[in-house]
N, C-alpha and C positions, 0 to 999 in steps of 0.2 A: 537908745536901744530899748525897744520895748519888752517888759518881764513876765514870762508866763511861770506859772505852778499850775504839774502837774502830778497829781496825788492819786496812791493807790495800796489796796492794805496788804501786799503785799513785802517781801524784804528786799526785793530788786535784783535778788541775784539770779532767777532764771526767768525772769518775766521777758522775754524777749519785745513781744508789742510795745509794750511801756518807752523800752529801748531806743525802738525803732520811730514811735511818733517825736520823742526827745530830738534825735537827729536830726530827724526831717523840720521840726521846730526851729533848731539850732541852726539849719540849712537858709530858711525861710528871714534870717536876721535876728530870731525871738533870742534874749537871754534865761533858759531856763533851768528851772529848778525842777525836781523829779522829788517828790516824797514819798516814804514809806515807812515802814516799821522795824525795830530791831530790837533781838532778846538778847541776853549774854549770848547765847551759844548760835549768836544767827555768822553765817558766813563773812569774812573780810571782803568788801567790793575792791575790785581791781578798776584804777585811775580811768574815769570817765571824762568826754571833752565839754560835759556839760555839770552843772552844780547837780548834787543829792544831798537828799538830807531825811534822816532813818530817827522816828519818832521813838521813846526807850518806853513799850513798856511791859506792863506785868503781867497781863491777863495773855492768855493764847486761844479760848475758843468759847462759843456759846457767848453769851447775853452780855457779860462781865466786859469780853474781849472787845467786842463793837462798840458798846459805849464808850467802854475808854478810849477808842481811838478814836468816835466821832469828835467826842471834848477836847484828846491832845490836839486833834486835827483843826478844829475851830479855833483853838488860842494862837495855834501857828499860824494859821493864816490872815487870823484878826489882826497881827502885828507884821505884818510882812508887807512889801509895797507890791505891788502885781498890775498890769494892763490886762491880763487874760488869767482865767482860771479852766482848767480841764479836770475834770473827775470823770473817772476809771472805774466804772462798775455805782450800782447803787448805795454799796454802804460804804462809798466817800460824799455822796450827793448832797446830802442835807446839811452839811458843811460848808461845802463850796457854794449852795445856793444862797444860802443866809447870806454868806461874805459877798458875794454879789449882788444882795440886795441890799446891805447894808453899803458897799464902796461905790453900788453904781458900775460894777463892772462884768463884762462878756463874760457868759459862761458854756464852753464844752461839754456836753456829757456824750463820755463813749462809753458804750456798754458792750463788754466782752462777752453778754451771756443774757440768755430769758431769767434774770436772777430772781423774780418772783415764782417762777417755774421749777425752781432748783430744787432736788428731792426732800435736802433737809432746810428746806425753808416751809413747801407745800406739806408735807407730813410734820410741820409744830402748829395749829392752830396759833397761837398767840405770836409766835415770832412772822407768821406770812400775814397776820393781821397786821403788826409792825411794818414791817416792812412792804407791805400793797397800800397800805394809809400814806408810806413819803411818796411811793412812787407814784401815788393816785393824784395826789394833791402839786406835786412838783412837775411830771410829764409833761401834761400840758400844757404849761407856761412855758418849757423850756422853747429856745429858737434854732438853737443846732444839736442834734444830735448823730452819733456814728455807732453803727453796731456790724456785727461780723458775718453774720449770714442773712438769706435773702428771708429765709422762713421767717428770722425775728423781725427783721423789715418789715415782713406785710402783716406779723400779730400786733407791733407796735403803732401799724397805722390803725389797724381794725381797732384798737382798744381806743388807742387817746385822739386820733385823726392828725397825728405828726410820724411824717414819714421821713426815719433814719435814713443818713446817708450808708450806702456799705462800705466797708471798709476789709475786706477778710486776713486774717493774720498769716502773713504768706511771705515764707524769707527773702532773701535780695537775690540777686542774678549772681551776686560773687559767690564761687563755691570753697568755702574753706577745709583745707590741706588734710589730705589724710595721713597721720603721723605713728600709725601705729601699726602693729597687725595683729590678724587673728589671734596667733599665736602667745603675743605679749596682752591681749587682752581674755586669754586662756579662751578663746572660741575655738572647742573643737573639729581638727581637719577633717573627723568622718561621720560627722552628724550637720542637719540643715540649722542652721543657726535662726531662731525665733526671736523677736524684738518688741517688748514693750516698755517704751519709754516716757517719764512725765514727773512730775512737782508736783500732781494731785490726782495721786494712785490710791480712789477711796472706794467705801464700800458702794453697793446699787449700780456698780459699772459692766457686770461681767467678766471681772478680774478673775476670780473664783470659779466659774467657767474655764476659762484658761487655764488655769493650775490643773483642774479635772482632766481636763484634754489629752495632757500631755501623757497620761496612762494609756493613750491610741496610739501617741506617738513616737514611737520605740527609735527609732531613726532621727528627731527633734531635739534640742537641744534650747530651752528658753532661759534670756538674759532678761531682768527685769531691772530697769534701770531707772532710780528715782526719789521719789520719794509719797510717803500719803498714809493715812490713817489705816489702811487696813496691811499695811507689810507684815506687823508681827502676828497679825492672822496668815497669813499665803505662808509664811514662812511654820507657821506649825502646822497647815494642812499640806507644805513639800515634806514633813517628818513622816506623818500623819500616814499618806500614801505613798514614802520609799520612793519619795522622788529627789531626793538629794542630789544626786552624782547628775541630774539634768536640768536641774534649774538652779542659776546664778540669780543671786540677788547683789546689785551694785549700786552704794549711796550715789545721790544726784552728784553729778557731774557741771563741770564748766563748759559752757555751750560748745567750744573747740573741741574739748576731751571727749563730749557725748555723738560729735559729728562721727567720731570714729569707729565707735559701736555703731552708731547710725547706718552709717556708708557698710560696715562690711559684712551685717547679719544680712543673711540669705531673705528672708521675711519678717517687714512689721508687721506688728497687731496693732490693733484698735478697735479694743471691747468695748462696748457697748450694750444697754438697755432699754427700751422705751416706760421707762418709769415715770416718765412724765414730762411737761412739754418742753423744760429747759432741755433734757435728754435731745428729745426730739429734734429739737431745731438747731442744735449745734453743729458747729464745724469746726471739731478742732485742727489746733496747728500741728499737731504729730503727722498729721495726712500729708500737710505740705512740707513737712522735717524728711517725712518718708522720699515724697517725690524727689526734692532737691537730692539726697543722696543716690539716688536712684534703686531706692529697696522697692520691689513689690510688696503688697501687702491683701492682710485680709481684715476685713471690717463688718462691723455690725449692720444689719440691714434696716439703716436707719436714712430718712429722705436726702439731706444734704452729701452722706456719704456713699451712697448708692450711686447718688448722680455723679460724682466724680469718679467713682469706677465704671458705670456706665457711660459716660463720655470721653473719656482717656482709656478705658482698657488696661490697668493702671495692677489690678489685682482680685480678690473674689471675694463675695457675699456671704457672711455666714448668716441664714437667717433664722431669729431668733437670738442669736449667739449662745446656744448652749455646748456642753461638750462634745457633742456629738457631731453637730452643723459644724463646728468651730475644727476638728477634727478633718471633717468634710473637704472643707475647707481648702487645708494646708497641704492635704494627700492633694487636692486638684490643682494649685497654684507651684507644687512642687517637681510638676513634672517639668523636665528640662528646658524642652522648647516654650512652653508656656510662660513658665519663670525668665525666661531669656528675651523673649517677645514685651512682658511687661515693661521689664528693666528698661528696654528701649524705649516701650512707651512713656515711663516714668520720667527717662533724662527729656522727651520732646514736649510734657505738658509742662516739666517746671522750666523749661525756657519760656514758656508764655505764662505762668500764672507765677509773677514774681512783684515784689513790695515794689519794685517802682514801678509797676503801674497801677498798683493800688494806690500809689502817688500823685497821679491825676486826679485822682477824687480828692484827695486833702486839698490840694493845692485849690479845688474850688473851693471846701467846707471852710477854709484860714484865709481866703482871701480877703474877704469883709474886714477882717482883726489884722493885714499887715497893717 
């Protein structure tokens, strides 16, 4: 049987894609291994049908953190046996490229994001110099690569002339169980229940926009459910502006447990910014979180997610995303028959836009490597 590692600096517990390529691996005959990182205080993983293995270490953020984890990551893998290597974003790459250059073996790069686009990469001179120097010198050697949306598809051709396969991060057709209610997870019966969910709730997103908003929305009721560098800010500007009694703030959740907020909030959000191009060209998976439970929602008026509410009908535009649009918004998508028309449209586009058949493209990207 043949051995893949797949490495990402994440802790594994809510990376869902990570998950999801594992499986389908695992599917495909590979025996794999899933890498990542873990603190003292990182989450217990619940029993997976494929191997992981969580790097221990000390640093958690800035220049300290990455190094150390390219080094654990290169000694792990220097000693490991593998037919296939996958690296998940760029600051696993120069790792995994070395060890394939040095074992002679295939190498994957999927990239979940324009990571040299990324706000706090573009706004450090020396850290986008760092990192546009691997990516500059590695890209174009590479021979397969997969990323998530079409935008960074066609920036990664324009730059290095290798065109990414897509891949978009889009859950499966199974709808998992809603085991809870409103009530038990304190959503209350006479306000529209609002939804922003995620593992990387940071600043530059429009978060803080949203918080503002909700001084419009006297009738609204927002659950912010997650986690990210900027909560114990949101949380002193819900003091700040006496908005306590209406926004819920709820540590991340297990994918099961968050389906449930997912499914019963009346509308998700998804804030956004055009801060720069990584912004721009994303497409997150909250969009497709949303579809599958069938929330409407309202989003940033940014190119990838505009087109999915403009072709699904899905939910509304706040553009700009400030308080005021963002506002806007929630009064247009909250009227009854609107909200009721989306919902519909929301369960008919995630019957078609689900991970098996973002599975026909792997199945070509992996075929060379069964």
């Amino acid at each position: 049987m043949k051995k893949v590692i797949l490495s990402v600096t994440e802790d594994l517990y809510t990376d869902q894609r990570v998950d999801k390529m594992s499986l389908f691996l695992q599917k495909k005959g590979f025996d794999v291994t899933l890498v990542g990182r873990r603190y003292g205080d990182s989450p217990v993983l619940a029993a997976r049908p494929y191997k992981t293995h969580r790097l221990r270490l000390l640093f958690r953020k800035g220049f300290l953190f990455y190094a150390e984890y390219q080094f654990r990551l290169l000694l792990y893998l220097l000693f490991q046996k593998c037919d296939l290597l996958v690296a998940n974003d760029l600051d696993t790459l120069l790792p995994n490229y070395l060890i394939s250059k040095w074992r002679k073996k295939p190498l994957v790069y999927d990239s979940h994001e324009y990571f040299c686009g990324e706000l706090s990469v573009i706004s450090k001179p020396v850290s986008y110099k760092v990192w546009h120097g691997i990516e500059r010198r590695i890209f174009p050697k590479l021979k397969t690569v997969i990323t998530v949306s079409q935008s960074i598809v066609d920036q990664y051709e324009k730059e290095y002339g290798v065109r990414p396969y897509l891949v978009r991060n889009i859950p499966t057709a199974a709808t998992p169980a809603v085991t809870a209610t409103r009530e038990e997870l304190g959503m209350p019966a006479d306000k529209t229940v609002l939804l922003l969910q995620g593992a990387g709730i940071n600043e530059g997103h429009g978060v803080e926009d949203l918080v503002q908003a909700m001084q419009q929305l006297p009738d609204c009721h927002l659950f912010i459910v997650g986690s990210g560098t900027i909560i114990p800010q949101l949380k002193q500007m819900t003091e700040t502006l006496d908005l306590q009694g209406r926004i819920t703030f709820v540590p991340r959740q297990p994918r099961e447990r968050l389906f449930n907020y997912t499914a019963l909030a009346d509308i998700g959000i998804c804030p956004g910014k055009d801060v720069g191009p990584n912004a721009r060209f994303s497409l997150p998976n909250k969009i497709f979180e949303y579809l599958k439970a069938g929330t409407p929602m309202v989003v940033a008026d940014l190119p990838e997610w505009a087109r999915i509410m403009q072709q699904y009908e899905v939910g509304s535009v706040a553009e700009g995303f400030t308080p005021e649009t963002v506002a806007a918004a929630v009064r247009e998508l909250s009227n009854p028959e609107k909200l009721a028309k989306c919902r519909e449209n929301c369960h008919t586009a995630a019957s078609e836009l689900t991970w098996e058949n973002e599975e026909k493209v792997l199945e070509e990207v992996y075929r060379p490597y069964l």
